[in-house]
Kinemage of the C-alpha trace (Angstrom):
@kinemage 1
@onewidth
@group {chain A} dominant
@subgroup {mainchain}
@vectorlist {calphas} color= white
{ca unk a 1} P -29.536 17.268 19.936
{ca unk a 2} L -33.586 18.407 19.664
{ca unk a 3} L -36.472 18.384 21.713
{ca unk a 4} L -35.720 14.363 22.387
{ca unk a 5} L -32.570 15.133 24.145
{ca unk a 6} L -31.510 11.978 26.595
{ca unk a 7} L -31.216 13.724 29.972
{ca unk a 8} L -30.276 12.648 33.381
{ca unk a 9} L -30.897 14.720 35.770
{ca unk a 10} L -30.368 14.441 39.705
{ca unk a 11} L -30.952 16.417 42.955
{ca unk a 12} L -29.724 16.243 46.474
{ca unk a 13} L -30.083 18.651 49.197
{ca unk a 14} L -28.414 21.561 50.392
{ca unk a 15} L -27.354 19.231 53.661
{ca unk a 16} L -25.850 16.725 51.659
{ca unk a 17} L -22.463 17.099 53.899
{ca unk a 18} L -24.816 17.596 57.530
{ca unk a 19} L -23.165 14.305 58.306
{ca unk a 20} L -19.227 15.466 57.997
{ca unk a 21} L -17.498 17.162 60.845
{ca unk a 22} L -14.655 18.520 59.035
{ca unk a 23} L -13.230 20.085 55.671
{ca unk a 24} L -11.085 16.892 55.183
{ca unk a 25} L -14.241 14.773 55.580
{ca unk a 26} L -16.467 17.133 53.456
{ca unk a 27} L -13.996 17.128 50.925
{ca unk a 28} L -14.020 13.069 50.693
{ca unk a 29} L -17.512 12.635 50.517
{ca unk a 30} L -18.074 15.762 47.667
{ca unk a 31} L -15.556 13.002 46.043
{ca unk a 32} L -17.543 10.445 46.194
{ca unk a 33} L -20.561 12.122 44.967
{ca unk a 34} L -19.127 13.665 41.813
{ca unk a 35} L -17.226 9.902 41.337
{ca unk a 36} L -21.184 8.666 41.025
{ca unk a 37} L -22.652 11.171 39.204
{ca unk a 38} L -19.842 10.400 36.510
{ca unk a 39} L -19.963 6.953 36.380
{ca unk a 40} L -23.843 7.013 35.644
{ca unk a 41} L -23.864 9.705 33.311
{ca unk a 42} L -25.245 12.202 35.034
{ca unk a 43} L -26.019 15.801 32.613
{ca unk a 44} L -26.746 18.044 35.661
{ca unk a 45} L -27.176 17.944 39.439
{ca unk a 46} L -29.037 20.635 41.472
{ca unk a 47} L -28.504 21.211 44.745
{ca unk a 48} L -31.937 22.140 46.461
{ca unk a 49} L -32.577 24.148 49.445
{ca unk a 50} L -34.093 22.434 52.511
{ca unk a 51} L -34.279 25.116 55.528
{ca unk a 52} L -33.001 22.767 57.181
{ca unk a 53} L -29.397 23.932 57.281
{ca unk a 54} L -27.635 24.621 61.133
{ca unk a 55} L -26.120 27.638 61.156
{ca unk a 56} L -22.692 26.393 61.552
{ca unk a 57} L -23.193 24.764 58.585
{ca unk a 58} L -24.843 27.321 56.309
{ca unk a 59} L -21.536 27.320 53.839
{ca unk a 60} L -21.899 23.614 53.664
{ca unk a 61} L -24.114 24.269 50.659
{ca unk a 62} L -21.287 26.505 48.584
{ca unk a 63} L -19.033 24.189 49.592
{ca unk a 64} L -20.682 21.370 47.828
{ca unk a 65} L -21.232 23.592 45.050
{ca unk a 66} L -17.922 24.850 44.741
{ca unk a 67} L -16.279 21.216 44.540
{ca unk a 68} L -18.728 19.553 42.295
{ca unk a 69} L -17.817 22.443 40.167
{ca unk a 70} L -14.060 21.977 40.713
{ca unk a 71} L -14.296 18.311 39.929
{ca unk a 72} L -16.353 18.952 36.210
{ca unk a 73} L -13.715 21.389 35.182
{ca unk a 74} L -10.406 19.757 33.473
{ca unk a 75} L -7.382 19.549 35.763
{ca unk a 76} L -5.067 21.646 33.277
{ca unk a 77} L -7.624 24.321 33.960
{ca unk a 78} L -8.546 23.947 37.800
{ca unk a 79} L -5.543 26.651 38.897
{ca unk a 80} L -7.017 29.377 36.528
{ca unk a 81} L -10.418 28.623 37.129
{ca unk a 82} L -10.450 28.084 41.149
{ca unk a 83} L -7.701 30.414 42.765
{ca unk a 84} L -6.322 28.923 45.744
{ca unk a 85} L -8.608 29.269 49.132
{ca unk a 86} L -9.539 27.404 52.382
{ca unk a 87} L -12.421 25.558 51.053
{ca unk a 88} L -9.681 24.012 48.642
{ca unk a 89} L -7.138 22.971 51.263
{ca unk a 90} L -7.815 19.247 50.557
{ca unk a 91} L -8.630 19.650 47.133
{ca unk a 92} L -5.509 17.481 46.314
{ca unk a 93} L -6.836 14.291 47.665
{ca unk a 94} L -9.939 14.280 45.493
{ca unk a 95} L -10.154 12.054 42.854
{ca unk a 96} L -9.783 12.360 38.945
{ca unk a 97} L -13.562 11.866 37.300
{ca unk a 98} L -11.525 9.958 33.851
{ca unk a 99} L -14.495 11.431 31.746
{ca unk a 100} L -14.299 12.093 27.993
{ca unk a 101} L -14.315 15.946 29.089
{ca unk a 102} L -10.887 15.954 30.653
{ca unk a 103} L -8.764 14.865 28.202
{ca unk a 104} L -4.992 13.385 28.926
{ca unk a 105} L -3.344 14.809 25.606
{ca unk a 106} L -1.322 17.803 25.903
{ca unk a 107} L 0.241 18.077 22.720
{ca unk a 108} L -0.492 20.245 20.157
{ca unk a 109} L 0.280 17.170 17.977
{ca unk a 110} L -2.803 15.613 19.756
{ca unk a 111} L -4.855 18.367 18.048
{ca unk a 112} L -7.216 17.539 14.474
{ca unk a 113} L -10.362 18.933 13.493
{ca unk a 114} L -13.537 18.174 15.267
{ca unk a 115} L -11.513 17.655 19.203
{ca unk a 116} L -13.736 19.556 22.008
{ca unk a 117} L -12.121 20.491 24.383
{ca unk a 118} L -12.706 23.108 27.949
{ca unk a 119} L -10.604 26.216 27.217
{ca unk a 120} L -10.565 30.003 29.326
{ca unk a 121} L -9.543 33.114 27.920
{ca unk a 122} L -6.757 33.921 29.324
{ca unk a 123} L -5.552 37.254 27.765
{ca unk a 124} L -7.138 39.086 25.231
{ca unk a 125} L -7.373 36.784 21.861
{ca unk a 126} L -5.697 34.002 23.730
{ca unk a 127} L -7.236 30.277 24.994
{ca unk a 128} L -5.736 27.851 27.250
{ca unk a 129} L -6.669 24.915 26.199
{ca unk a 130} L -4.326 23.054 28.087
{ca unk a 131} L -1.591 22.673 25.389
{ca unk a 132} L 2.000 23.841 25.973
{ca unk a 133} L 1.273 26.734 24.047
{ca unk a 134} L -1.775 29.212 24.064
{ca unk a 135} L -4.632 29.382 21.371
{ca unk a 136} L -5.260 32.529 19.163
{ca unk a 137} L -9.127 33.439 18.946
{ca unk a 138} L -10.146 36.671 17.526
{ca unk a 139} L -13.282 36.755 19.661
{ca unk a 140} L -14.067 37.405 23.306
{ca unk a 141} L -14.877 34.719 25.834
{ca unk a 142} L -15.243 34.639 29.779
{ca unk a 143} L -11.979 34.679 31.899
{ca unk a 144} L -13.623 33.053 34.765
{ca unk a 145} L -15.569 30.384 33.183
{ca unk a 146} L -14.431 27.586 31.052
{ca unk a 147} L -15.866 27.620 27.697
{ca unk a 148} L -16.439 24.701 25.829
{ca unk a 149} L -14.365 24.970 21.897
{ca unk a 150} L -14.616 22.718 18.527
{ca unk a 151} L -11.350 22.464 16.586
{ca unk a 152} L -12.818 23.488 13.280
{ca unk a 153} L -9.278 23.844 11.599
{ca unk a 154} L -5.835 22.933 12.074
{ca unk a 155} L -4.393 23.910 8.880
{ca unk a 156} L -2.820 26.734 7.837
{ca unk a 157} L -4.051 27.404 11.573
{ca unk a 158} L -6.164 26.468 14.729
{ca unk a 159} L -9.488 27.907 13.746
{ca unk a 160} L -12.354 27.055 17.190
{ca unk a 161} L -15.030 27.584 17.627
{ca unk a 162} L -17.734 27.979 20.447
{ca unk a 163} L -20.625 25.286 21.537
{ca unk a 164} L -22.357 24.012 24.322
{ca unk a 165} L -22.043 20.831 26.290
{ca unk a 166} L -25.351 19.885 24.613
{ca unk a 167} L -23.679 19.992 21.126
{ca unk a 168} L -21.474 17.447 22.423
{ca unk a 169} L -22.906 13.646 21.577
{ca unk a 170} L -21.018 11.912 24.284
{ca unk a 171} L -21.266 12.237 27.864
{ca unk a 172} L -19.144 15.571 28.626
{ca unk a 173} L -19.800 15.559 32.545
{ca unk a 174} L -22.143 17.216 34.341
{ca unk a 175} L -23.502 20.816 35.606
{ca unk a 176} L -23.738 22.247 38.812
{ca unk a 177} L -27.204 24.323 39.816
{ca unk a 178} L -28.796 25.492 42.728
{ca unk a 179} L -32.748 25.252 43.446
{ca unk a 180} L -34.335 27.562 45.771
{ca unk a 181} L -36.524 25.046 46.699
{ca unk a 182} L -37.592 20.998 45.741
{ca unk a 183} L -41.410 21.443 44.755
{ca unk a 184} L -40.915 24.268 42.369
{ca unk a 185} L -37.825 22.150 40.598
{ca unk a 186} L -40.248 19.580 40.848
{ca unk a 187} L -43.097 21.487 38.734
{ca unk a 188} L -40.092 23.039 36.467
{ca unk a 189} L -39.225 18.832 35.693
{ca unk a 190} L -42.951 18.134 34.900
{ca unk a 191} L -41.494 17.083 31.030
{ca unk a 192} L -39.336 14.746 32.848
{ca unk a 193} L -39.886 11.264 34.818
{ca unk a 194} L -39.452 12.680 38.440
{ca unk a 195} L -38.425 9.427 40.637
{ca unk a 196} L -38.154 9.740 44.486
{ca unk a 197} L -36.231 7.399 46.198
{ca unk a 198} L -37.591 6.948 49.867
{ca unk a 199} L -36.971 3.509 51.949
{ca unk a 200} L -40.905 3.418 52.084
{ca unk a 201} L -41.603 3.067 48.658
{ca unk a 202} L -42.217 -0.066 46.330
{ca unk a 203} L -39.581 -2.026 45.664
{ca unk a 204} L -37.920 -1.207 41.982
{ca unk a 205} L -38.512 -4.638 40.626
{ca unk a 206} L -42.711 -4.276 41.268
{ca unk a 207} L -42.766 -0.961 39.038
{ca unk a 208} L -39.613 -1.731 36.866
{ca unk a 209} L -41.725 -1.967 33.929
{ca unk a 210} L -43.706 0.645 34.329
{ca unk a 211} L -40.764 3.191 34.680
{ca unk a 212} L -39.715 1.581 31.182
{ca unk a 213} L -42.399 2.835 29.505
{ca unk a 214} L -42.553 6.105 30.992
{ca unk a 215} L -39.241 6.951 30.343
{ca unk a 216} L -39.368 5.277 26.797
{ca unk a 217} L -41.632 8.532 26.397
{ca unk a 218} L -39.698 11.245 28.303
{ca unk a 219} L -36.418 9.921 27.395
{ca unk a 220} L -35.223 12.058 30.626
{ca unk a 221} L -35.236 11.603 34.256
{ca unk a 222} L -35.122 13.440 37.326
{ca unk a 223} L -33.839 11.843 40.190
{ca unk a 224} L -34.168 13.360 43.605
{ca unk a 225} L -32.452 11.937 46.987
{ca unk a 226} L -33.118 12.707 50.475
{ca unk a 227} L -30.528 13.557 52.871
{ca unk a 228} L -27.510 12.226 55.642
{ca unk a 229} L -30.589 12.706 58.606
{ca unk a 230} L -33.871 13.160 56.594
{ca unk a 231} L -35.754 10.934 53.753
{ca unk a 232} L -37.330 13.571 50.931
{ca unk a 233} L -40.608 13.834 52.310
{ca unk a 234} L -39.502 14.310 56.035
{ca unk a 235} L -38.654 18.039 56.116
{ca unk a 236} L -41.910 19.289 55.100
{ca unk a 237} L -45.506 19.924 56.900
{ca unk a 238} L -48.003 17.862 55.576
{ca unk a 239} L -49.609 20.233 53.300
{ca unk a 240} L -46.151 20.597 51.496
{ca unk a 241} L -45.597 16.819 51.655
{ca unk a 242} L -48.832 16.035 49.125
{ca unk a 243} L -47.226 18.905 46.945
{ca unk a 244} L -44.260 17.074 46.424
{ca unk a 245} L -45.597 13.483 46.445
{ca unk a 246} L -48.240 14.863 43.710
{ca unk a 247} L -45.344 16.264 41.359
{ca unk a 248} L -43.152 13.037 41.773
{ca unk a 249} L -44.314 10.397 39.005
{ca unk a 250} L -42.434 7.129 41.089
{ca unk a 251} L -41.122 6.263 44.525
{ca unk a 252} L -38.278 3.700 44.448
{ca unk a 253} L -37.329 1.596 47.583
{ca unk a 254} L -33.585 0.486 45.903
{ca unk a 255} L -32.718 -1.101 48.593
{ca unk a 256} L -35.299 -3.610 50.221
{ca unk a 257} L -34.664 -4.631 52.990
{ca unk a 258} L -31.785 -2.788 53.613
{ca unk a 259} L -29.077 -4.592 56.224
{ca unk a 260} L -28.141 -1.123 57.591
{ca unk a 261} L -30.657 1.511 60.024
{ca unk a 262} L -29.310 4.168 57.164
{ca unk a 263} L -28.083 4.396 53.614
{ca unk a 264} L -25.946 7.578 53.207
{ca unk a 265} L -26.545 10.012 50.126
{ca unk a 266} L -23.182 8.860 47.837
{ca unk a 267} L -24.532 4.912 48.829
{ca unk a 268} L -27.844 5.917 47.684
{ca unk a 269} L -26.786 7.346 44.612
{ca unk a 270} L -24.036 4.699 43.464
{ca unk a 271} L -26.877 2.101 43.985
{ca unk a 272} L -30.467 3.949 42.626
{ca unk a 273} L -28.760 5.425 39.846
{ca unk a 274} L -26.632 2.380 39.232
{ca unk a 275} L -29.872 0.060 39.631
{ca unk a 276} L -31.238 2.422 36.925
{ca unk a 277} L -28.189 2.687 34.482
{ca unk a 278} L -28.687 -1.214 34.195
{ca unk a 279} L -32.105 -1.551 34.268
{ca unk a 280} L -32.838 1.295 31.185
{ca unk a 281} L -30.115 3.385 31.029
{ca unk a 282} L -29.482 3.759 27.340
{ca unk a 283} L -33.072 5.194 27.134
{ca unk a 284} L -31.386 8.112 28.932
{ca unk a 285} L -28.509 8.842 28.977
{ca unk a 286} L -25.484 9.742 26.288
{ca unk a 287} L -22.951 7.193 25.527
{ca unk a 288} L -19.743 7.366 27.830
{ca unk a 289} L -16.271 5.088 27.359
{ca unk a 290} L -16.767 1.407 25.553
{ca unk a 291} L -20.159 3.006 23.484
């Protein structure tokens, strides 16, 4: 992959779980958001600071991080990864994201040149890559973060070899980041089609077109969501508000006339990016299952 690389990119706020009164609750609805960023393909998702945070709620934003995180990695590597803590207590009831990336096999039978697959260092020289046995690789990786391998040989012996997710020509889930703030990701996206969805914009069928053709060009997309008590647009003074609306190239109304006073963020995500996916998704995104 070049400079034409199909991206899909997608940012909520930092008070995406404002609406949740407890860790069971968060936990469900951090769920539900990874579930949707899989589905649609989704390469990265920031999480972008508001100010808006209560301060009861100020480790609601390393929560979300920590469990988007969690759900990306592969399940034979979540226990190495992700020691055992509070913030994990309901970690159990989440549910599996069935990408490419997290494999079933676990059998070194299962094994032939050219698999990718997550592995972690887990002693000097050796990988888990989630086999019944460890890897040998003379080289030295992280311990605490996954690193993604490509099975270069499997005879006389596993030979791997490091790459990024980018290497990867399938969809191979997404990454986690955090953004100090929206209008500066905004500016840093300016090579991308930035969309806004915001109840008070046109309808997606009156600028469908138009969004074609623009991302026909970028072949990426930036997709930014407002959150549980506040649109995009609604946090800001009005100085900062003609900032963000000048560095945002649509506004999308995905749901007209919505049947509902509010849409919350994992509804708004499972239908805007799913409105988009069928709309002009291949012009965007990697292939996934049934390519």
């Amino acid at each position: 992959m070049g400079d034409n690389d199909l991206t899909l990119k997608v940012a909520i706020p930092d008070t995406s779980l404002s609406d949740c009164s407890n860790l069971r609750e968060k936990t469900t609805k951090v769920g539900q958001i990874a579930r949707a960023l899989a589905i649609f393909r989704v390469d990265e998702v920031f999480i972008y600071k508001t100010g808006q945070l209560e301060t009861s709620k100020r480790r609601d934003a390393d929560l979300l991080d920590k469990l988007l995180r969690y759900l990306d990695t592969p399940q034979y590597l979540r226990r190495r990864v992700f020691p055992k803590t509070t913030s994990l207590q309901f970690a159990g009831t989440l549910p599996p994201l069935r990408t490419l990336s997290h494999p079933l096999e676990s059998s070194l039978t299962d094994l032939f040149e050219g698999t990718i697959r997550w592995g972690i260092q887990v002693r000097p020289n050796l990988i888990d890559l989630g086999f019944e046995k460890l890897i040998d690789y003379h080289d030295t990786v992280s311990e605490r973060e996954p690193t993604l391998f490509r099975v270069r040989s499997t005879n006389p012996r596993i030979e791997l070899e490091p790459i990024k997710r980018s290497d990867v020509d399938v969809y191979w889930g997404f990454e986690v980041s955090r953004a100090s703030n929206l209008l500066d990701l905004l500016k840093r996206s300016k090579r991308l089609t930035r969309i806004g969805f915001s109840r008070n914009a046109p309808f997606f069928n009156n600028i469908e077109q138009d969004l074609k053709t623009t991302i026909s060009s970028t072949n990426s997309i930036l997709a930014v969501f407002g959150g549980p008590t506040h649109g995009i647009l609604s946090i800001y003074n009005e100085a900062a508000k003609e900032d963000i609306k000048y560095n945002v190239d649509f506004w999308i109304n995905a749901i007209p006339n919505q049947g509902t006073e509010t849409v919350r963020l994992e509804e708004a995500l499972i239908i805007g990016l799913g409105l988009m996916n069928s709309s002009f998704g291949l012009l965007y995104t990697l292939p996934g299952y049934n390519r």
